[in-house]
N, C-alpha and C positions, 0 to 999 in steps of 0.2 A: 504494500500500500504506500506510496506518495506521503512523501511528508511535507506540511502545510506549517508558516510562519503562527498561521491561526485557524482553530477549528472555522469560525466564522468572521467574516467582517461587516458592520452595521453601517451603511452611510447617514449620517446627519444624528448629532446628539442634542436634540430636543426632546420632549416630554415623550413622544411615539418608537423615536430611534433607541433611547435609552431603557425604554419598556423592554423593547424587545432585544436589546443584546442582555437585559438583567434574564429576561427568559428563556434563554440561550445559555446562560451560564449557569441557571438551574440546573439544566440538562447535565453539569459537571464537562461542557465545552469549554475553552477559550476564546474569549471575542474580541476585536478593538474594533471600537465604535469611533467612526473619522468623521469629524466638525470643520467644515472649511471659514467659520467664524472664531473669534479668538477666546472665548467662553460656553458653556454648553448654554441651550435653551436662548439664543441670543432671536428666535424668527418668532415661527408661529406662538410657541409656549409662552414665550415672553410678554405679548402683546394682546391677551384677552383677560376675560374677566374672572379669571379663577374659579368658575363654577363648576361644580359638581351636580351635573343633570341628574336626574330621577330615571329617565328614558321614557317621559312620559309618550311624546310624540311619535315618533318613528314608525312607520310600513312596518306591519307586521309581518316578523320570520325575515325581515333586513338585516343586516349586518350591523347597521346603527342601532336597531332595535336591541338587539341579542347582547353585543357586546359592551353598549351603555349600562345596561342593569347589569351585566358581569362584572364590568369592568368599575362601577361605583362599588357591591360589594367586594371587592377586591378590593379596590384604592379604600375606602374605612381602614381596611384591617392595616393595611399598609402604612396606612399614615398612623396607624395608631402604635403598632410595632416601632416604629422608627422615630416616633415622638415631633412628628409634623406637624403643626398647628395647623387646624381647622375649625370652622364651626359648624356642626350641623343645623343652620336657623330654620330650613325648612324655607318652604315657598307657596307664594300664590298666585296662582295665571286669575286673572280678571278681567270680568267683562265690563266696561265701562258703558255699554250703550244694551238695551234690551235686545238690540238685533244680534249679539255676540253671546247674549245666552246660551242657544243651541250651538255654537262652537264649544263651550266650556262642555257640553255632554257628550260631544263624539271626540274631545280631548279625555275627556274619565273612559269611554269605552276603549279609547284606544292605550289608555295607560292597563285598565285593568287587562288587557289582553296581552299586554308587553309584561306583567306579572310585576307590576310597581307595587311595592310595597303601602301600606297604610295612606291610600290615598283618601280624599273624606269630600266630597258636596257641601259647599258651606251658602248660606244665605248670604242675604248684604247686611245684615243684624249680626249673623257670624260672623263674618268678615272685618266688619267691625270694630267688632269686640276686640278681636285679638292684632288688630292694626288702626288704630281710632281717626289716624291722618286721610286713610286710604276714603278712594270716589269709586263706587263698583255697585253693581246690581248685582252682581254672586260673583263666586267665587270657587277655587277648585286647591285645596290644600295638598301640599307635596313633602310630608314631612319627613322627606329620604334627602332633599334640596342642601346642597350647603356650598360655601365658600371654603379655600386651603390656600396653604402656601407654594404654589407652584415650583418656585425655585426652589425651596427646602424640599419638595418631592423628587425635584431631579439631580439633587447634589446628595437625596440618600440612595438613587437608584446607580447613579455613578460609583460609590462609593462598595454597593452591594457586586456592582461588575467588577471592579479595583479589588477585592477580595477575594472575588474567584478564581483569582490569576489573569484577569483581561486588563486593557487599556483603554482609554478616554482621551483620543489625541486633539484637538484644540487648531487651530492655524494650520491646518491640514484637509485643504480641499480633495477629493474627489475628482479625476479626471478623466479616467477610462477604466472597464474593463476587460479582460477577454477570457472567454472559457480554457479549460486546460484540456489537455488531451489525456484520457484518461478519470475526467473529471474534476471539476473545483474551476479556480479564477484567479488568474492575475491581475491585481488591484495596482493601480496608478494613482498616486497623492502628489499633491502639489505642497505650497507652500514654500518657506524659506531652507529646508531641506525635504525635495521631493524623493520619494519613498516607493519599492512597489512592496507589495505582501501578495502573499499567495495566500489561498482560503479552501474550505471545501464548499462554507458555504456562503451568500451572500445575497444581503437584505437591504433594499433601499428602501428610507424614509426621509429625507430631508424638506417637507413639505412645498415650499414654493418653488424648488428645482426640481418637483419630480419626473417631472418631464423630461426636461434636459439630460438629468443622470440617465435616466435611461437609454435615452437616445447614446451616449457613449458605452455601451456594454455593445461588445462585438457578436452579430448575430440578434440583437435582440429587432420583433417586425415592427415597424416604425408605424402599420398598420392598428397594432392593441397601443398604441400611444395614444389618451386624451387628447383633447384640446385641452390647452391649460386655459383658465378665466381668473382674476384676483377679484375678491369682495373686500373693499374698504371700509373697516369701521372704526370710528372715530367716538372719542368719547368725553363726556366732562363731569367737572368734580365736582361735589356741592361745596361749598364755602359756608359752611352753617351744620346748624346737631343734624345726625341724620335723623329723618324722620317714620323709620321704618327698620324692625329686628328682623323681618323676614326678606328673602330677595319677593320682589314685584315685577310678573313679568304680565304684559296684554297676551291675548292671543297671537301666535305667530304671524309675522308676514310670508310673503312670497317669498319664499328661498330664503330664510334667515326666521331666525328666534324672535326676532326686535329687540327695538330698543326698552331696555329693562333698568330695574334698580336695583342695586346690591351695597349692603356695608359692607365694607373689606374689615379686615382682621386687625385695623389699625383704630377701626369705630366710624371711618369716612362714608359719606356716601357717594355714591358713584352711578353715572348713569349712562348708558350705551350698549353694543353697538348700533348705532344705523348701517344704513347700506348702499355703497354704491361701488358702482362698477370701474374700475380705472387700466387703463392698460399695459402698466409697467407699478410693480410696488412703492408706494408712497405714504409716509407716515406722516406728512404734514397734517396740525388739525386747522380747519377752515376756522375762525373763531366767530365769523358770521352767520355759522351754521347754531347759534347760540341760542336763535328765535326759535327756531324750527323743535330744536329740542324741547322748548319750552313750554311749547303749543302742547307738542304730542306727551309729556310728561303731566300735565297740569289734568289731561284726560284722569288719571288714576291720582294726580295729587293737585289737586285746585291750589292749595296752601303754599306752593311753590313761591319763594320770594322772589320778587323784581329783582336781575343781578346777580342772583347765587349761584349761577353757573360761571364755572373758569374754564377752559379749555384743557385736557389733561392729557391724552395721548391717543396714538391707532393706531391699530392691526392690520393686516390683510392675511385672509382665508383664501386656501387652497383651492378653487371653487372646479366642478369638472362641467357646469353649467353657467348659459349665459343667461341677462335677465329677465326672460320672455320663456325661458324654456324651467320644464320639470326639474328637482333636485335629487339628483341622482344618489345612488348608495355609495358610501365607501368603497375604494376597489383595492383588494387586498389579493393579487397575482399571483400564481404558482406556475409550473410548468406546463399545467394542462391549458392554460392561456397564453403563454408563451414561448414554452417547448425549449427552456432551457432549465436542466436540470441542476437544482441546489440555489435557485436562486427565487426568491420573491421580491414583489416590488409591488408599493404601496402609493397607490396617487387619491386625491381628493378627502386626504384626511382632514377636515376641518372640523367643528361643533358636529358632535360629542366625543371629539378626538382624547381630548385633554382626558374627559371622565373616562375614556374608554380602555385608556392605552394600553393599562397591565391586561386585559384581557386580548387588545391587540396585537401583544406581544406573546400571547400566546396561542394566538390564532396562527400568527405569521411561524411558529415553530410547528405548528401541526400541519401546515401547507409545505415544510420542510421534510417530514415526515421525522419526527424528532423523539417523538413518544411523549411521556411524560417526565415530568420534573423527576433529578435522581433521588 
């Protein structure tokens, strides 16, 4: 048998890429997981709102379905073993206008089919009670919902691969692959000392490059390559107490969550993302978009002061959809897609990526054909 530099190589060490070389090194493998940014988690992980979904929404028997409610009870345990701050606040989708009633019930039918946890029907008397600021005609309680420390989740998932004998290389792009003969990949890194490694096996996740990375592995059909699409969300702070213990979301938009509320773990409150479509990734935030926020926020919190928004930062999603068309599933590739063996490759990870990942990570090892953890 071929000896390999590393059992596996992970491209990109954000929340998803580090998921999965941790669950890869369960298997009692060696991985290095390669970050062509000088920090892990510097893209997608970095720039959302730390939520932990419930998996209320998602196509039933989808891949966002399935592995959002895995992958929350898994991220619990996870953060709790490893002493990650989190808060479990719970949540509440609401209807602001009578005509979004019946959204909120075929959101309960589709949570209870996705097997959400302690989900509960609440009136506007209920809803209420337990959020006194809030403007809603009902309400649909998510008491699985919470906010975490994102970077402390991926500097103990780093930490769990650095233990198992793997590495976490940093400033070390990604530049080619090619299969070996025989089987496995020779890996091409860039950077200030460009690097190759050999693998047997090998996993891309670098979100907004997914595309690209793939388009560089030799032989792979340029035919199963998405169209890539970015969704920009931008977001702002409140300047003032928050006024709400639970995250607050409306009913979802078109191809996006909406724009929601959430305290973060510091006690701030925070509002976003919106959505818009742009063609190259851009974190500027518009601060004129300041109104618009204000409007759509004041739907669920009237009390909103003149002024109390600042502009605070923004994302861009993965998206494998443009803004006219359907929201496609995660796609999460093995060989039987595109006929190179040992390797998987992950595009349009976006929302409920972040929730989903450890069980991502162990999706992408079962599409390796890996077994179970040793």
């Amino acid at each position: 048998m071929a000896e390999f530099d590393f059992d596996a190589v992970v491209v990109g060490a954000g929340a998803v890429g580090l998921a999965c070389g941790y669950a890869i090194s369960r298997r009692g493998l060696t991985v290095a997981v390669l970050e062509a940014e000088k920090a892990i988690g510097q893209g997608v992980s970095s720039r959302n709102s730390e939520v932990i979904h419930g998996g209320l929404y998602y196509k039933t028997g989808s891949l966002k379905a399935r592995l959002c409610v895995a992958g929350r009870r898994r991220l619990y345990r996870f953060l709790e073993d490893h002493h990650v701050a989190y808060d479990r606040c719970g949540k509440l989708v609401v209807a602001t206008s009578p005509e979004e009633v019946e959204r909120l019930d075929a959101i309960y039918v589709q949570a209870q089919t996705n097997e959400v946890e302690g989900m509960a029907r609440l009136t506007k008397a209920a809803a209420l009670e337990l959020e006194p600021e809030l403007a809603c005609e009902a309400a649909l309680l998510s008491p699985e919902s919470g906010v975490f420390d994102s970077h402390g989740y991926m500097l103990a998932l780093q930490g769990e691969i650095e233990d198992a004998g793997g590495a976490v290389v940093v400033a070390t792009p990604f530049e080619a692959a090619s299969p070996l003969d025989g089987g496995g990949f020779e890996v091409r890194a860039g950077g200030e000392e460009p690097t190759v490694l050999t693998c047997r096996f090998l996993v891309t996740a670098p979100g907004l490059s997914a595309q690209g990375v793939a388009a560089q592995i030799e032989g792979f059909p340029s035919e199963v390559i998405p169209p890539a699409h970015y969704g920009k969300g931008m977001y702002f702070r409140l300047t003032g107490k928050a006024p709400f213990a639970r995250l607050i979301y409306p009913p979802p938009i078109h191809g996006a969550l909406g724009t929601h509320y959430r305290r973060d773990l510091g006690g701030q409150g925070v509002f976003g993302p919106d959505l818009r479509y742009v063609d190259e990734p851009d974190y500027t935030v518009d601060a004129s978009a300041e109104a618009e926020f204000a409007r759509y926020i004041r739907k669920f919190w009237p009390g909103l002061p003149d002024g109390a928004l600042a502009p605070d930062y923004a994302g861009v999603r993965p998206k494998l959809h443009g803004p006219d068309e359907p929201q496609p599933d995660f796609r999460i590739d093995g060989p039987d897609v595109h006929g190179l063996a040992g390797l998987v490759t992950l595009f349009g990870i976006e929302s409920p990526g972040l929730t989903s990942s450890l069980a991502i990570g162990e999706e992408a090892t079962t599409r390796l054909g890996l077994g179970d953890p040793a």
